[in-house]
C-alpha angles and dihedrals in degrees: 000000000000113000124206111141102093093135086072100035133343101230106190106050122181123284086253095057082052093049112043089053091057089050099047099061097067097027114052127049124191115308107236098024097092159001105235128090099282100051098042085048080057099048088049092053097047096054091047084063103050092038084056097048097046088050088054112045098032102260110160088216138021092221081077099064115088131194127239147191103226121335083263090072096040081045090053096040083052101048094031088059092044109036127062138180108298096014129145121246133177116201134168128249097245095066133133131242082243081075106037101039085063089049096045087054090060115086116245099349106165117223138210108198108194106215108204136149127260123271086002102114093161095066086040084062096046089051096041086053096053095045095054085051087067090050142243160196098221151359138205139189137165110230090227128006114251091215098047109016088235102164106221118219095250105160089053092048093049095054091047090044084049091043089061096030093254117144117238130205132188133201111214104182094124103030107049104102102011097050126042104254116193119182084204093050107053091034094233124181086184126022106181117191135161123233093219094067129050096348091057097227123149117273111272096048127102139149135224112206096208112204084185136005111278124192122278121264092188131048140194141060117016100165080247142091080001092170092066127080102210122066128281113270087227145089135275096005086058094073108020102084117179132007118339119245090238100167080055092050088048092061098031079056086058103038088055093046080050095054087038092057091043093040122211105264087062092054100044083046094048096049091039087053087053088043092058095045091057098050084050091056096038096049082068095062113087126229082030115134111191123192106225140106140206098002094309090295099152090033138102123206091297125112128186119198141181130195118214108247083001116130099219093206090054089040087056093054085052098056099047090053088057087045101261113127115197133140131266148205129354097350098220079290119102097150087070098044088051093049093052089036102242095116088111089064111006112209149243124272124205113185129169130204129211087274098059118093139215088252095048087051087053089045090054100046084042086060093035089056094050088047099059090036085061093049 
């Protein structure tokens, strides 16, 4: 198998990802439950992680760093603790129903949709501007679509959102690993990210960059303050109920070491490289419509595609019978799909990861282009 749909899971991870998971069964118990070996081992695992993280991604503190179990729960304890019934909340037009379904639960918020084209920053900064200008509670704003690989102009946004006192929070489920993220420089209060995806960490990890201390979503046993019957004060025990996923840990804490080694500027070059391989080849193949602009300038390694009387869900199929694994379809992201005005047929998404080649890429447009010939 082929595989080219990095943007929803990374599927190979490092041998030290591997690794560190297998070992980690048998080997941690639960940080904060106990003074003997396997707790400790825990403990020490657990604050390499965080201490990793915060290195990378410009937390002043690792206490700061809280673990997850995916970017949709660091997304919901962000948004739970900042918006209220009636608030108001910008929001671009690229974000996930990891975003909008939180929003949806929360009675009368009111909500400001930019609606802005793809791969153009510069017109997502006027209208931010102008929406802020109206007001607002908070504002939100993946760092790059999942459907079309569009980079937002965070750091922009978060300097305008600090200027008027407006919170600001990021999700960086496409972007941690492949683009810097810096909680100073975007000016931050949440970052949400996944660990399955860019930072190569095994599925059921995330983390939750905290730039102040949010209410709990969760709450029960922490291994700490265990007398009183409301949560700790603190981070990150204030937000981490119930047993740790160590063996999880354990791999998020490799996955990071390994996007660390590599840094991040080699990865994005390397998958915009294949990006950019691919477009060349699909543009070949008649009745193809890509989603891009300028060279990809504003894009990461993700590439959206639609073929002309081509069903994408059933192209998708196709193409997993041949090997190739993309996805297909809406991408748990309507909003995006309204905003580009594909949400009558949704696309397909090819995105590689830093273990795809140039000859696998060829493989896969070779194949796309038999399957749409035979049909």
């Amino acid at each position: 198998m082929m595989y080219f749909d990095a943007g929803a899971t990374t599927l190979e991870k490092p041998a030290a990802v591997r690794n560190a998971v297998a070992r980690a069964v048998n080997t941690l118990s639960s940080p904060g439950r106990g003074s003997y070996r396997a707790t400790q081992l825990a403990e020490q695992t657990d604050y390499a992680c965080r201490t990793t993280a915060a290195k990378l991604f410009g937390v002043a503190e690792p206490e700061n760093v809280i673990f997850t179990h995916n970017a949709t729960h660091g997304l919901n304890i962000a948004i739970h603790s900042l918006v209220k019934p009636c608030s108001r909340v910008i929001i671009s037009g690229y974000e996930h129903n990891a975003v909008t379904r939180p929003l949806h639960a929360i009675p009368n918020v009111e909500l400001t949709i930019l609606d802005t084209p793809p791969f153009q920053p510069e017109c997502m900064v006027e209208e931010a501007k102008k929406a802020l200008e109206k007001g607002a509670d908070v504002f939100i704003c993946n760092h790059v679509s999942n459907v079309f690989g569009n980079i937002q102009p965070v750091e922009e946004l978060g300097r305008m959102c600090r200027e008027k006192g407006v919170p600001f929070v990021v999700d960086a489920s496409q972007s941690a690993g492949i683009l810097p993220v810096n909680m100073g420089q975007m000016r931050a209060d949440f970052i949400a990210m996944p660990g399955h995806k860019g930072l190569y960490g095994p599925q059921g990890t995330g983390l939750l960059l905290c730039g102040r201390c949010p209410e709990p979503l969760l709450h029960g046993g922490t291994g700490s303050q265990s007398l009183r019957q409301t949560m700790p004060e603190d981070l990150p025990d204030r937000l981490e109920s119930g047993t740790h996923n160590m063996p999880g840990i354990a791999g998020l804490l490799e996955g990071l070491r390994f996007v660390t080694q590599k840094g991040t500027d080699n990865i994005l070059r390397h998958e915009k490289h294949l990006t950019a391989f691919a477009l060349e080849q699909l543009r070949k193949i008649e009745g193809i419509k890509v989603f891009y602009r300028d060279g990809l300038r504003h894009q990461t390694g993700v590439l959206s595609f639609i073929v002309e009387g081509y069903d994408c869900e059933a192209l998708g199929q196709d193409l997993g019978r041949r090997g190739i694994a993309v996805r297909a379809g809406f991408h748990c992201a309507p909003l995006a799909h309204r905003t580009v005005k594909t949400l009558k047929t949704g696309t397909v998404r090819f995105t590689p990861s830093v273990f795809n080649t140039r000859q696998q890429v060829a493989q896969f447009a070779q194949i796309l282009n038999e399957v749409i010939r035979k049909k």
